[in-house]
C-alpha positions as CSV (number, residue, x, y, z in Angstrom):
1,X,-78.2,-61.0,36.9
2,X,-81.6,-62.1,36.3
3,X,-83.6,-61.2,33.7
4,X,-86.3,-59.0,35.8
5,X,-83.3,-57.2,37.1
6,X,-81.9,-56.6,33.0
7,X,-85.5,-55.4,31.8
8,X,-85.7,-53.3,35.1
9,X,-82.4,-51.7,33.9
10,X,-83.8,-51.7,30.0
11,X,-86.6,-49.8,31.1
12,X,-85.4,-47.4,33.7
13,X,-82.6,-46.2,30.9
14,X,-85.6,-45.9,28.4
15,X,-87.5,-43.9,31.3
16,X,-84.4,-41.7,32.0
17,X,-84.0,-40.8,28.1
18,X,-87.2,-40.2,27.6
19,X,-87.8,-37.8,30.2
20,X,-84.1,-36.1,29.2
21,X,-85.9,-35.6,25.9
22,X,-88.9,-34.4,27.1
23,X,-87.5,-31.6,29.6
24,X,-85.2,-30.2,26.3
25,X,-87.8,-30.1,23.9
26,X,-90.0,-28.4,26.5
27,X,-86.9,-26.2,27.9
28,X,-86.2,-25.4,23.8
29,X,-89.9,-24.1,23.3
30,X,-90.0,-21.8,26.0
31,X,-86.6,-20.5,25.4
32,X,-88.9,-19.8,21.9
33,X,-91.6,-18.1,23.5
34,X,-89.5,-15.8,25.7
35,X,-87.5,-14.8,22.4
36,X,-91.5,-14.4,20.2
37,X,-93.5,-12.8,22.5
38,X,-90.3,-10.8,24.2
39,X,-90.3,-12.3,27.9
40,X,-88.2,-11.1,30.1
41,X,-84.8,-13.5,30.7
42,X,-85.7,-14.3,34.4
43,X,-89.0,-15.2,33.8
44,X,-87.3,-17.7,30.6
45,X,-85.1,-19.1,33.5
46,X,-87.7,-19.2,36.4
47,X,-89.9,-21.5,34.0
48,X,-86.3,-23.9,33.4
49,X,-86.1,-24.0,37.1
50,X,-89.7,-25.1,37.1
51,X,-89.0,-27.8,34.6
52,X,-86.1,-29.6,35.5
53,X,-88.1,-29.8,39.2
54,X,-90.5,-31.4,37.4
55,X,-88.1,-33.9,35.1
56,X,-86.1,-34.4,38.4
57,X,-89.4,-35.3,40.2
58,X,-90.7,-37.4,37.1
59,X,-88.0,-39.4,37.2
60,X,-87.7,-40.3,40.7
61,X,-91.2,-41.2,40.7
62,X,-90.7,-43.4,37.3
63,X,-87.8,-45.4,38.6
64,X,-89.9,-45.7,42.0
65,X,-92.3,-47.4,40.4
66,X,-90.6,-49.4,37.7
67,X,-88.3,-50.8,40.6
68,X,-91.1,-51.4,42.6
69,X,-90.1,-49.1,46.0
70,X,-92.8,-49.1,48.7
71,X,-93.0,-45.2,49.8
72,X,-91.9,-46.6,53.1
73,X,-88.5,-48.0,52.4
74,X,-87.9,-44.6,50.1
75,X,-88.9,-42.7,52.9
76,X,-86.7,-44.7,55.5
77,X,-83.6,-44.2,52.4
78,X,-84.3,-40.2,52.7
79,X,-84.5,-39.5,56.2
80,X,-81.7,-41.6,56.8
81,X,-79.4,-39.4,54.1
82,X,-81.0,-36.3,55.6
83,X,-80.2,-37.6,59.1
84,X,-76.6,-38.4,58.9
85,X,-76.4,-34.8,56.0
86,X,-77.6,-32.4,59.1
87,X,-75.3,-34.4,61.7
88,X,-72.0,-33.3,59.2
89,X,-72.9,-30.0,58.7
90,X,-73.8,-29.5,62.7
91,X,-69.8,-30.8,62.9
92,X,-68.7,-28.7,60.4
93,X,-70.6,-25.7,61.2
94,X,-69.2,-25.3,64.8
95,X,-65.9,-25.9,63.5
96,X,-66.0,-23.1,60.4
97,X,-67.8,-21.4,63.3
98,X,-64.8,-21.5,65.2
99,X,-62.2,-20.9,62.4
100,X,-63.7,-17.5,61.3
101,X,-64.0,-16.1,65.1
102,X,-60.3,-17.0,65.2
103,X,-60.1,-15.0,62.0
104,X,-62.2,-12.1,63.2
105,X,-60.3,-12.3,66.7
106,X,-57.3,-12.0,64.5
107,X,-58.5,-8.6,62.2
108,X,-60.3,-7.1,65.3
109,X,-58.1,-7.6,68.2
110,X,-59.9,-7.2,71.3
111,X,-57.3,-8.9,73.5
112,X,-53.9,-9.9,72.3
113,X,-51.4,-11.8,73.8
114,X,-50.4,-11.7,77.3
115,X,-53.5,-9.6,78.1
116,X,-55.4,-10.6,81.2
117,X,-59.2,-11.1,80.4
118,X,-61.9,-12.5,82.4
119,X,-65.1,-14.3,80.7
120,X,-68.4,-13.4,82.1
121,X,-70.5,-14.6,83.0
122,X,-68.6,-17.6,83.6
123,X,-65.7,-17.4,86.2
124,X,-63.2,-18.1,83.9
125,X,-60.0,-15.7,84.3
126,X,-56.4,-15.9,82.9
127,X,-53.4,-14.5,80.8
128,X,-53.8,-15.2,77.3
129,X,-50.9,-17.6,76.2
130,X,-52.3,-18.1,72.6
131,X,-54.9,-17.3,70.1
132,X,-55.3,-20.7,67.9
133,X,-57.4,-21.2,64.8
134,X,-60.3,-23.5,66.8
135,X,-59.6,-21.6,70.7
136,X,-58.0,-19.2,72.8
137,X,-55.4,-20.8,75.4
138,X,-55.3,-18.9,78.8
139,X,-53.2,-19.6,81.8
140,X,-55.5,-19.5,85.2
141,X,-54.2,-18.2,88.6
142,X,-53.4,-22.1,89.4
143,X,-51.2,-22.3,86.2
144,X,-53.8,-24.2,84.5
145,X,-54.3,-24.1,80.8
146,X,-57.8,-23.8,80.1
147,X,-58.4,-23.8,76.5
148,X,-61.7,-21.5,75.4
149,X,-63.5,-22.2,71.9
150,X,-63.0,-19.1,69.8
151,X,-66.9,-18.8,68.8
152,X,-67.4,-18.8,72.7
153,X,-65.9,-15.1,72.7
154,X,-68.8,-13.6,70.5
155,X,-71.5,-15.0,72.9
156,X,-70.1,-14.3,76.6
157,X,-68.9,-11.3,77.7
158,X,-65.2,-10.3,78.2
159,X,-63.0,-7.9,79.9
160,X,-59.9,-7.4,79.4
161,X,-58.0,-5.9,82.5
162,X,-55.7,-2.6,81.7
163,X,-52.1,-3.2,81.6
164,X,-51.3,-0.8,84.2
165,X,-53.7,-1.4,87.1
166,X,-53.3,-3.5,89.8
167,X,-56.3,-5.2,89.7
168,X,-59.5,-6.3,88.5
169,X,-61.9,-3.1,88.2
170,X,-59.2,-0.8,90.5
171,X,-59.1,2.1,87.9
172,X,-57.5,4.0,90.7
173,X,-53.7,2.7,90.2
174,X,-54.6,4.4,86.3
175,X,-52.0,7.7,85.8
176,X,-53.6,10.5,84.6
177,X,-50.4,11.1,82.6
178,X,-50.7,8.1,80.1
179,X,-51.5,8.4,76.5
């Protein structure tokens, strides 16, 4: 290492304690005000919250400078963290998304196996073969599987046809004598 690259180090730990010391000593005195003049607690910690923003913000903008950062390749560093942070939690969100409507298509039961059930307003129509943590499996009049994303069932509509009618929507073939 060089020696610019030592006394950059030297002085960004100096920096870093400094500031450390400076957001407790300020943290300790109004911890003492809240306690003299009788402060409520949030208000004690809403002023903490304040003040490590601040220390956090110091010392980014200390080691900035001793370093020598242009704005421009800090703000290139950011955006580029932020972009590739939202793309994960897009990923993970649709799949948590799709583990907990498996979950509530679990607890709720609106179809179960074996049901018939037709997705509106998509054409989509089948016997429910399985209900899987990330989607639904159906079998299709062709004896095609066609594999439906469990989130998908809280944003299209379904029916489920009645176990003893003939057909979709014939309510006719219904007995008057079942329970």
């Amino acid at each position: 290492m060089t020696s610019d690259v030592v006394m950059q180090l030297v002085y960004s730990g100096i920096f870093l304690v400094v500031v450390y010391l400076l957001f407790h000593l300020l943290a300790r005195s109004a911890r003492k005000t809240q306690e003299k003049l009788g402060i409520r607690r949030s208000r004690y910690f809403a002023m903490r919250r304040l003040l490590l923003l601040a220390a956090i913000l110091t010392a980014v903008g200390g080691l900035i400078f001793i370093w020598g950062l242009t704005l421009k390749n800090v703000w290139v560093a950011v955006s580029s963290v932020l972009a590739v942070v939202a793309i994960a939690f897009f990923a993970v969100w649709s799949l948590v998304g799709n583990i907990l409507a498996g979950i509530i298509l679990y607890f709720t039961s609106p179809f179960k196996i074996d049901d018939e059930i037709e997705v509106s307003p998509d054409p989509v129509r089948g016997q429910v073969m399985a209900i899987n943590t990330f989607y639904t499996v159906l079998l299709d009049a062709d004896k095609n599987h066609v594999n439906i994303p469990n989130s998908m069932f809280f944003q299209k509509y379904i029916r489920v046809k009645a176990r003893s009618s003939k057909g979709w929507g014939d309510d006719s073939a219904v007995s008057e004598n079942e329970d």
